[in-house]
N, C-alpha and C positions, 0 to 999 in steps of 0.2 A: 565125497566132500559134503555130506550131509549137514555138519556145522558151519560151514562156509556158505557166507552171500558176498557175492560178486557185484557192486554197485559201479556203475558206470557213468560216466561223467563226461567234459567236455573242459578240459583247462580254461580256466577263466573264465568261469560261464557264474552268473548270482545267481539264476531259477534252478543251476547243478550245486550249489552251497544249500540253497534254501530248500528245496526236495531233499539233498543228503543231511541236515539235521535234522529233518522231519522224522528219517527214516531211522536215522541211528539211537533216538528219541526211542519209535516202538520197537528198534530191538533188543537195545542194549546189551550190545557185543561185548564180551570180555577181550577180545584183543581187537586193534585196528589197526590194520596194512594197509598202507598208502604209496602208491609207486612214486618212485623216486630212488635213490639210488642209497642203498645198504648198508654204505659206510657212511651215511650222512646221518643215521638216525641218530646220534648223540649231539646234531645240532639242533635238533627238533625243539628243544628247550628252551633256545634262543627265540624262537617263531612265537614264543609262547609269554615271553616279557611284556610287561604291562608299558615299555620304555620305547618298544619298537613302532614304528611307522610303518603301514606299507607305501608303497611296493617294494620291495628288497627282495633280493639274489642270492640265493646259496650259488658257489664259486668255486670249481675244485679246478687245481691245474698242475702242472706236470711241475719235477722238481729242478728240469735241469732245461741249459737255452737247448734250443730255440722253447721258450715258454709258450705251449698247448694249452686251453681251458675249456671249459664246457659249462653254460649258466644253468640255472633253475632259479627261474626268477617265478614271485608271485607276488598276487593283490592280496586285499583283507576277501576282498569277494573270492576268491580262489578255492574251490571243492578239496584242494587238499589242505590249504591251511584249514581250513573251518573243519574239518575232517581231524585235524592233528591239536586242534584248541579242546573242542568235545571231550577227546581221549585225557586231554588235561584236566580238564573242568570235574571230570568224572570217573580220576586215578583209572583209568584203563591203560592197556600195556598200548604201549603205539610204535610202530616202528614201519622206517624206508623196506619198499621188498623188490624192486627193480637190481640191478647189474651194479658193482661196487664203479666207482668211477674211473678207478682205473685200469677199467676192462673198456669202458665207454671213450677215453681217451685212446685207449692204443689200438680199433677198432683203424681207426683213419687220423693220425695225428698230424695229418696237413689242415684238416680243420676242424673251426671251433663249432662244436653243436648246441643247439640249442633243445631243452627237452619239447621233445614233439617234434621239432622245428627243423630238424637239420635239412642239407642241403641235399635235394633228391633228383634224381633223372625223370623223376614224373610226379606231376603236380596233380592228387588225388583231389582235391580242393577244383580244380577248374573242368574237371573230367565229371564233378557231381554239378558244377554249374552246369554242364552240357545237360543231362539228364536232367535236371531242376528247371532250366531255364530262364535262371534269373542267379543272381550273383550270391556265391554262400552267403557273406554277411546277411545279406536280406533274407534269405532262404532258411539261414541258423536261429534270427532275430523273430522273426513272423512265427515259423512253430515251433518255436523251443523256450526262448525266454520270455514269451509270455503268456505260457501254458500251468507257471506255478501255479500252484495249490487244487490243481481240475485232477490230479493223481493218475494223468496221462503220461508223466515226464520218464519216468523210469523206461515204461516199456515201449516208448519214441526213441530215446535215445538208446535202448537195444537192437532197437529194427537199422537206426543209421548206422551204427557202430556195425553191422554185418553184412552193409551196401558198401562202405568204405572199406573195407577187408576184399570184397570180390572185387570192386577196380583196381586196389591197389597191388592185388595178384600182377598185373601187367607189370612192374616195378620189384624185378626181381631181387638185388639188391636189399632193397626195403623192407622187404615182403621178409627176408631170407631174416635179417637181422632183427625183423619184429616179434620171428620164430623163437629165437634165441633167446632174448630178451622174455618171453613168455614161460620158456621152460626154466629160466630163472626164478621168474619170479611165482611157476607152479609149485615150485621145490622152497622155497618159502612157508608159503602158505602151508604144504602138508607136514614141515616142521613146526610149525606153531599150532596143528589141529592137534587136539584130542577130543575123545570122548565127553570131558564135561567143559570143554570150553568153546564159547562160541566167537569164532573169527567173522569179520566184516573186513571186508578187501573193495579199496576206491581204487581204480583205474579208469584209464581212457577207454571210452565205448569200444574202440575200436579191440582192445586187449580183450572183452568180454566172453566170446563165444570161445576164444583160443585156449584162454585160463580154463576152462570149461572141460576143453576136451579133448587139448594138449599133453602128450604127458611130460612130466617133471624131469630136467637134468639131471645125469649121472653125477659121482662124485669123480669118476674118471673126464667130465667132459668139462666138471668147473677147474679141474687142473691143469685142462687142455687149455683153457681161457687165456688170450694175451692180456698182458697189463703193465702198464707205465707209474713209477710211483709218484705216487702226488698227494699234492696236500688240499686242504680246503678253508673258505673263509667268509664271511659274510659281510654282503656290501648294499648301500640305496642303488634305487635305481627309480627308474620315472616309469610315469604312464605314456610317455613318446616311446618310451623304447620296449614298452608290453605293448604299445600295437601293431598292425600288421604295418601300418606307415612305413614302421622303422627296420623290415626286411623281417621283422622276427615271423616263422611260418606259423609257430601254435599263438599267437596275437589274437585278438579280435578289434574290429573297426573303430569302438570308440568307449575305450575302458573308464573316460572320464563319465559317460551315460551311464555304463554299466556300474558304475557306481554310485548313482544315480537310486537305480535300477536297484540297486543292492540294499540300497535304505530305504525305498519305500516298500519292500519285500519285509522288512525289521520293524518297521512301522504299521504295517500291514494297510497303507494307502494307493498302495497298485491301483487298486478298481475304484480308488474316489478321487484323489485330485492329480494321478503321478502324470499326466497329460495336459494337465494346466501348469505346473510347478516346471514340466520342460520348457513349455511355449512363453512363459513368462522368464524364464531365465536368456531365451532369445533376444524377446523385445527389450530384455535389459543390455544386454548385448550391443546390441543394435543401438542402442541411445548411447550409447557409452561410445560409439565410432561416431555418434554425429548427426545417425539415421532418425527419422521422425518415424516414431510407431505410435497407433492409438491405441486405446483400451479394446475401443472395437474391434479392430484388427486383430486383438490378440483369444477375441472372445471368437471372434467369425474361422482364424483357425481353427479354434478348438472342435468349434461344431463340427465343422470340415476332417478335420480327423481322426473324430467318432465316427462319420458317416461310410468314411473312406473305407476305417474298420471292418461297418458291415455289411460293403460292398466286397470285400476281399477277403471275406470267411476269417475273419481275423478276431480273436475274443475280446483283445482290447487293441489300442492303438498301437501299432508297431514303429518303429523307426522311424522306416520307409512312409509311413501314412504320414506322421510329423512333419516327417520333412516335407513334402505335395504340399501339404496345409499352409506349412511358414511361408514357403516360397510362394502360393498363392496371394494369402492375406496380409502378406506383412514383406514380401520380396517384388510384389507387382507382376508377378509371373515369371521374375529374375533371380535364378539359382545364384547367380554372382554376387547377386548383394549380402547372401547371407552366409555363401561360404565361408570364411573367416569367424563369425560368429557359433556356425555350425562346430569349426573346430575348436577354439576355445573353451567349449561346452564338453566336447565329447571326448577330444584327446587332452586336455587339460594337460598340455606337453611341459608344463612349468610345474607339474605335483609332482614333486619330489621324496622320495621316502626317506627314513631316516635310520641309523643304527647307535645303540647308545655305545660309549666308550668303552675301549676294552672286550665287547662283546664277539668274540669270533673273531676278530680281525690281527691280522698281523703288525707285528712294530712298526712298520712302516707305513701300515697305513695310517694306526693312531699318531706315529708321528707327522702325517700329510695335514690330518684335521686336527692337532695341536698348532704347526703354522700357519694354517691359516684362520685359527681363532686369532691368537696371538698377534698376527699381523694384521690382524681386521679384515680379512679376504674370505670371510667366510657369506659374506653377502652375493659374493661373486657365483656361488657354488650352484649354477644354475645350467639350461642347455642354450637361455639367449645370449649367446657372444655381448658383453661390456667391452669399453677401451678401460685402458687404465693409466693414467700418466703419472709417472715419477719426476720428484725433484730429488738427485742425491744429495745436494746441499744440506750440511746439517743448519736444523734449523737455530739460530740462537736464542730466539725469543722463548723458546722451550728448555723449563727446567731437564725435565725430567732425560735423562741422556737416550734411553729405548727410544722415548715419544720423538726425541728431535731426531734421531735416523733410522723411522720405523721406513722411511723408504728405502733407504741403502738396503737394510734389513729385506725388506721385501723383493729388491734386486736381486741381489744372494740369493735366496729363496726361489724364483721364478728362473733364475738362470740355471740352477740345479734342476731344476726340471729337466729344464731344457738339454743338459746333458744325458738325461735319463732317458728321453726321449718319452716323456708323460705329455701328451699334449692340453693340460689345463691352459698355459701360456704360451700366446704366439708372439713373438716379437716383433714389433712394428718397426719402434724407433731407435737399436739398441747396437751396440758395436755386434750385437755376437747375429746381424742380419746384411753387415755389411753397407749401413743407410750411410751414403754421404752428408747427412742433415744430422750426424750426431753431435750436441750440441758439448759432451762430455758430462753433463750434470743431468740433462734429459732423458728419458727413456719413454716408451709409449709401447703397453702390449694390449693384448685383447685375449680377453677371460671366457673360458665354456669349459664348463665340467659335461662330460659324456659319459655314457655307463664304458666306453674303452679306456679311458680318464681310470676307472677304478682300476683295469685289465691290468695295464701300464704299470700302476702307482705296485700293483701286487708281483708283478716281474719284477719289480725294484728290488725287491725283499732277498733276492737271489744273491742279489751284490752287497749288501749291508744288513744293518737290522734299524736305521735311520736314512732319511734322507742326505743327510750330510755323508755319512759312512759309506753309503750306496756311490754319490758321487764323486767321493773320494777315488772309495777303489775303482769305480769306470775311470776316472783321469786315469791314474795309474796304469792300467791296462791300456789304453792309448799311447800312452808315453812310451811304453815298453813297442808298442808294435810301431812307434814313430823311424821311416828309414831312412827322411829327410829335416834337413830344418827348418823349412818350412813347417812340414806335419808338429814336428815338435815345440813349434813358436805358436802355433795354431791350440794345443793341449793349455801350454802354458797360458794361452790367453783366456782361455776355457776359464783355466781352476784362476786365475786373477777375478774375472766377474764374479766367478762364483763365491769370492772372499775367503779362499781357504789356502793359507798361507805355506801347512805343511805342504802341501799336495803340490804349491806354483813350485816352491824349490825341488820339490823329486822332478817335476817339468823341466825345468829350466836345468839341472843338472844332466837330464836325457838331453836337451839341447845343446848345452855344451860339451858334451861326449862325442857328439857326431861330428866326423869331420867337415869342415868348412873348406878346404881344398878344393874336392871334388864338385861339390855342390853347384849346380847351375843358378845362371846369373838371376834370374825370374825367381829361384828360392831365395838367393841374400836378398834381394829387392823385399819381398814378402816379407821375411821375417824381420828386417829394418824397421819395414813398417807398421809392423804389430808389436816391436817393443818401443818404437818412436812415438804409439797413440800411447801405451804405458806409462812411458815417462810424463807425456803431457799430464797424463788426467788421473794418474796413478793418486795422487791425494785425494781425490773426490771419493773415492775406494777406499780411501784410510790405507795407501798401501806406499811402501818407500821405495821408491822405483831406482832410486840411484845408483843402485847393485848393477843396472842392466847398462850405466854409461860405458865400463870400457867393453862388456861385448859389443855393445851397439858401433864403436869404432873399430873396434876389429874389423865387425863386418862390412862398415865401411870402405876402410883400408884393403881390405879382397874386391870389393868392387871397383875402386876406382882401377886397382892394378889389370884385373880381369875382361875388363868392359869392351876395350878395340879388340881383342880378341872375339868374345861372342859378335860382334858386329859384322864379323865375317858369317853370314848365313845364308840362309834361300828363305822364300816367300814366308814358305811356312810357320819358319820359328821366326819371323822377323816383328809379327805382332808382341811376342815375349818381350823380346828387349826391349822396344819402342816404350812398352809399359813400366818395365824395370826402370830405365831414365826416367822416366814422370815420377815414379815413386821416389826415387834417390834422392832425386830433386828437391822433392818437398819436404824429405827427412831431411836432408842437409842444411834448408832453410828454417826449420822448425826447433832444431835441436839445438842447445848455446856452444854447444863443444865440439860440434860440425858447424856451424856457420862460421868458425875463426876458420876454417880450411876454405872457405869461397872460392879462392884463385886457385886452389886445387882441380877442383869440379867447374871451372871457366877453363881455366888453360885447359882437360880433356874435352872439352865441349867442344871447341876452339878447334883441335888434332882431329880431332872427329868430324867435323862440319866440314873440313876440305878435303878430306881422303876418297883418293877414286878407288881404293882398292878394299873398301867398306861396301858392307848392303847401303845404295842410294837412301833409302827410307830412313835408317839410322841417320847418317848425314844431315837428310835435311830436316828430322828431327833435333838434334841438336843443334843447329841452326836456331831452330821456333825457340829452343831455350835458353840460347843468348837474346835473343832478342827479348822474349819473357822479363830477364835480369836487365835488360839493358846494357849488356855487353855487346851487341851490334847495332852499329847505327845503318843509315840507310844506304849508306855510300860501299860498307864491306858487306850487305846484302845483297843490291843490286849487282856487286863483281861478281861476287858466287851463282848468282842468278843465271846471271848472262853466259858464266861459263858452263853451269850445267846445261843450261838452253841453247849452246853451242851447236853449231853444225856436227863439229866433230863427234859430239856425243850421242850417244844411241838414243834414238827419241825415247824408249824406254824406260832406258838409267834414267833421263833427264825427268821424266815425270812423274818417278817414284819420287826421286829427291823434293820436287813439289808437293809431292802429297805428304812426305814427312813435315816438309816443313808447315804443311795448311791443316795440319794435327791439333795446333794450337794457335792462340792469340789471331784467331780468324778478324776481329774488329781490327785489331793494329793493321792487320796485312790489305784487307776492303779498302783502308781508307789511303794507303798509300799507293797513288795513280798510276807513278814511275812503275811499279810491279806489274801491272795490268797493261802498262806499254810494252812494257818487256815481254810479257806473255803474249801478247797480239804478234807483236813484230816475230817472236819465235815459230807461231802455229799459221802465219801467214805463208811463211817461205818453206814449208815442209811441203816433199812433194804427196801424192794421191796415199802409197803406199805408207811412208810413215806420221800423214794425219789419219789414218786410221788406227794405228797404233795408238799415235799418242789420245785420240779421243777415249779408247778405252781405260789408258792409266788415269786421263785429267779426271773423268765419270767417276771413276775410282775415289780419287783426292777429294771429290766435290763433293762425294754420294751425302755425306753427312753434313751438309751444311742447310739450313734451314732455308726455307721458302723467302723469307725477307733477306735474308743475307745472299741467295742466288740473287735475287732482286738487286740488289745493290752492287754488285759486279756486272750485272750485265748494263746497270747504269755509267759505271765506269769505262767499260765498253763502249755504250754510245755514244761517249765525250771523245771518246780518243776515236772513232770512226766519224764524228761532226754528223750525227744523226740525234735525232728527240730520244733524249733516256729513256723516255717511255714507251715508246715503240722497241725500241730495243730491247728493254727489259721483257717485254710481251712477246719478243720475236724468239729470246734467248731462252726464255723457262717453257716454251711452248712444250706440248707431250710429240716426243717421237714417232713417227710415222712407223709403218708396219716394215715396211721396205728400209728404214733406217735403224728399228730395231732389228728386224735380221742381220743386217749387215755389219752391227757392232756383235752380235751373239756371233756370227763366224770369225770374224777376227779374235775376239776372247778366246775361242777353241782353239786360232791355230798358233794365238801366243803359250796358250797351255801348253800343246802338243810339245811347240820347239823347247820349253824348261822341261819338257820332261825327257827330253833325249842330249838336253845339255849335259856336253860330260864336268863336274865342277872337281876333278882332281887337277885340272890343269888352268885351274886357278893359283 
């Protein structure tokens, strides 16, 4: 390889950009190989726009789910873009000469790698800090980047590049696939030599000696090659997520310095002010939180970190020296006060790169950053999490019809995400998180774009060739794997937020496909209540909800028939149906064409509240919810009371049925004394063995009742005992003794025990 030079380099290194156009300067290579992956070289062009921003990511990923990727993300400082700009600048041939990508994907398709970076059983990085004694970043920083222009760099970063090749021998693995990778891309390289042309080849230090003295793959061993087909795409990406902060392994500490670093290497002010122009963008820092910094302070660093320099064989200030210095003269000797400042400077985690339209990217994505130009959410497009609060009211005061429901608009929009499973939009305040504070017009999310954000948005691509298409066809595919109606009431509410009206009716037609029959009571309850929130607020949507009144009484009408049935149950499912009634409840009050059926859902309340041969829980659940309506007065309370507090009844039964009933309208029940007599006069006359029992059910019924509200029964308590409420109430919320906690925790096991050897067929 006589025409061949091997230049080695260090990803994301400026003094590795700024030595390689030095060098490429005197030798003017006819072709330039730059590692990177093979089939990418036809985006090279893109890197090369006058339109581009860095930092951005080339993107390849698999074409089928589960969606695999692999980045290659870079800066403007980056030795292979400035390597691949050259070759532009100065019509030479340039092309990727690493492994196609999808060799690099089907390699380990459980994960995503990063180039250099991937995920390793041995960290060569911490094994050179043992050796070094001091942390790479500082290690890398002190003799490498600030050795430009001394013409030491080349044959420094050859000696490291062949220390890091012996430890990482220990990293078989590694080692083995680095092999690979090298006869790849030796077998490049000797196709693009000939006799009158001369090759220049950028790689990692560490590639250097291998390419060397490796030999080149067979054409039988590239056939042998696994490979997954994929495609590829180009996306922004931050300086958070090029540095090592953000997990990524080929990173460095503080790519916002390093480019820094990058400009005054282009500027050629390294050795005259690049040391003041750090320390003063600190003390701006620092003023800008609040901090008092002087002139002097920032001039007495300086000095300090010249001196520090050449106390530590250092040619110019290093990092490491800066920082001593700040922290000295401008921190008080307090790392704390300036770290924040420190990172604002260095990881500059809000630089964002940018890619022009159209540019490499998929329909899907240019359709992501067409809505949110459109919708105005393009400010959003950052890694600091914003809120964002929606009003879906359209506005009247606005002509224009977009501008008055650019919010609905932007709901749709955000909620498709959110079926996509793109995590730009979290939802705060929205029906599709479940908040009890949905006010139906309100919404409240919180905004962060992530370089996963981009991963996401390009996995979309699989399901449509838009966002809308994408989350058309996921509903649909949900629909279709819907086995209940719940799931299918759940789809349907989906594609409602989402605003896509085709898509609700293929929903809603899978849900009324599925029988309603079988369906358990906790599914009709659900699905009630997901098309009972529809109908309410269905307008605010622009959506006519009226289609869903007679299923919504259907389902109805199966609950009310079904419901003494499910009430026969054991412990376990009996939180179901407690729930389902609360739901039922409030559909039936809410809706105008179930609230004419009232005395329907009171008379079963009513059959329900006295049946001994119901789960107790139910019972005195339905109780709480006449008294709710005010279907029970105090007089058919207190009978029911007394009878379940009966002698004759198992303390058990009798204390579920309380805790059903102290389920709800806990102020009503506090303030009525006659109850709390009743309860007294019950838990008095039991004897040793069944107030043990029953303390465990009452603990139960009470657990959730607030510290004030205990308060206030045990004041009720001290009235009907003729003692001070307030000793009482002191005496009653006291904490448990040790000996009184055991003794409830045995009793609880051996009430388990006997439900679990209850035979309930002879019920």
């Amino acid at each position: 390889m006589s025409n061949v030079e091997i230049f080695g380099i260090a990803h994301h290194s400026p003094t590795g950009a700024f030595e390689l156009l030095r060098r490429l300067d005197e030798v003017n290579p006819d072709v330039v190989l730059v590692e990177g992956p093979e089939d990418l070289t036809n985006m090279m062009k893109w890197l090369c726009n006058k339109d581009i921003r860095f930092p951005i990511a080339l993107m390849s990923y698999t074409q089928t789910q589960p969606v695999q990727s692999i980045l290659y993300p870079f800066a403007s400082y980056s030795p292979e873009v400035q390597a691949i700009l050259w070759a532009h600048k100065n019509n030479k041939e340039c092309a990727f000469m690493d492994l196609p990508t999808s060799v690099f994907l089907a390699f380990d398709n459980n994960r995503i790698y990063d180039q250099d970076g991937q995920e390793s059983r041995f960290d060569v990085y911490k094994e050179l800090e043992k050796v070094s004694g001091e942390k790479y970043e500082d290690y890398w920083d002190r003799n490498f980047e600030t050795i430009a222009g001394t013409g030491k760099y080349q044959e420094a970063i050859k000696v490291l590049g062949k220390e890091l090749r012996l430890l990482e021998e220990n990293d078989t693995y590694s080692f083995s696939r680095n092999l690979i990778r090298e006869a790849y891309m030796k077998r490049v390289i000797l196709c693009k030599t000939t006799e009158d042309k001369k090759v220049f080849c950028v790689c990692g230090a560490y590639h250097v000696s291998g390419l060397e003295t490796n030999e080149p793959m067979t054409d039988d061993e590239v056939n042998k090659l696994p490979r997954l087909e994929s495609s590829s795409t180009l996306m922004p990406y931050t300086y958070y997520r090029l540095s090592r902060l953000s997990g990524y392994g080929a990173g460095n500490k503080a790519p916002g310095y390093y480019d820094m670093l990058w400009q005054a290497l282009n500027d050629n002010t390294l050795n005259e002010n690049f040391t003041e122009r750090y320390l003063v963008a600190v003390a701006d820092e620092q003023r800008k939180s609040g901090h008092i910094v002087s002139s002097a302070e920032v001039i007495d660093a300086d000095l300090l970190a010249k001196t520090l320099a050449s106390f530590r064989a250092n040619r110019i200030p290093s990092l490491t020296d800066m920082h001593d210095a700040a922290i000295s003269a401008m921190g008080h000797g307090n790392e704390s006060e300036l770290v924040e400042s420190f990172l604002r400077i260095e990881v500059k985690g809000d630089h964002i790169g940018s890619v022009p339209e159209g540019m490499g990217t998929t329909s899907v994505q240019e359709d992501f950053n067409n809505q949110l130009e459109l919708l105005r959410l393009d400010k959003y497009r950052n890694e600091v999490a914003e809120e964002l609060a929606l009003d879906l009211r359209e506005k009247n005061t606005v002509k224009d019809e977009e501008k008055a429901l650019i919010d609905l608009r932007r709901s749709f929009f955000l909620c498709r995400l959110y079926v996509l499973g793109i995590h730009f939009a979290k939802p705060l305040q929205t029906a599709l998180n479940g908040s009890t504070h949905m006010k139906g017009w309100s919404e409240r999310w919180s905004l962060q774009w992530t370089t996963n954000v981009e991963i996401e948005i390009i996995e979309s691509s699989l399901l449509g060739d838009s966002i809308l298409s994408a989350t058309s066809n996921k509903l649909r595919e949900m629909a279709d794997a819907a086995v209940s109606i719940d799931e299918a009431a759940r789809v349907f509410h989906l594609a409602f937020m989402c605003g896509i009206p085709e898509t609700s009716v293929y929903a809603l037609n899978a849900l009324s496909n599925i029988a309603v029959d079988g369906a358990a009571i906790s599914s009709i309850a659900n699905t009630a209540d997901i098309l009972s929130t529809i109908i309410k607020f269905g307008s605010v949507r622009k959506y006519d909800s009226s289609i869903l009144i007679p299923l919504l009484e259907k389902l109805y009408l199966r609950y009310i028939l079904t419901l003494e049935g499910a009430c026969v149950c054991s412990d376990d499912g009996v939180g179901q149906v407690v729930n389902s009634m609360n739901i039922m409840s409030n559909v039936q009050l809410s809706i105008d064409s179930l609230a004419e059926q009232g005395d329907t859902f009171v008379k079963l309340m009513s059959r329900i509240s006295t049946r001994d041969d119901l789960h107790p829980k139910c019972s005195g659940y339905a109780m709480a919810l006449l008294v709710e309506r005010g279907e029970a007065d105090e007089t058919l309370l207190l009978t029911e009371l007394s009878r379940r507090l009966s002698p004759g009844m198992p303390v058990d039964l009798g204390s579920a049925w309380f805790e059903g009933l102290a389920s709800k309208n806990r102020y009503s029940l506090i303030t009525r004394l006659a109850i709390w007599r009743c309860m007294s006069d019950y838990v008095e006359n039991l004897d040793e063995e069944e107030f043990m029992r029953a303390v465990v059910c009452l603990r139960r019924a009470l657990c959730d009742f607030t510290a004030g509200e205990k308060s206030e029964i045990a004041e009720n308590l001290g009235e009907i005992w003729g003692l001070n409420k307030q000793q009482a109430a002191t005496a009653i919320v006291r904490t448990l003794t040790e000996e009184e906690q055991t003794a409830i925790a045995e009793q609880t096991k051996k009430m388990s025990d006997e439900l679990d050897e209850f035979d309930f067929d002879d019920i």
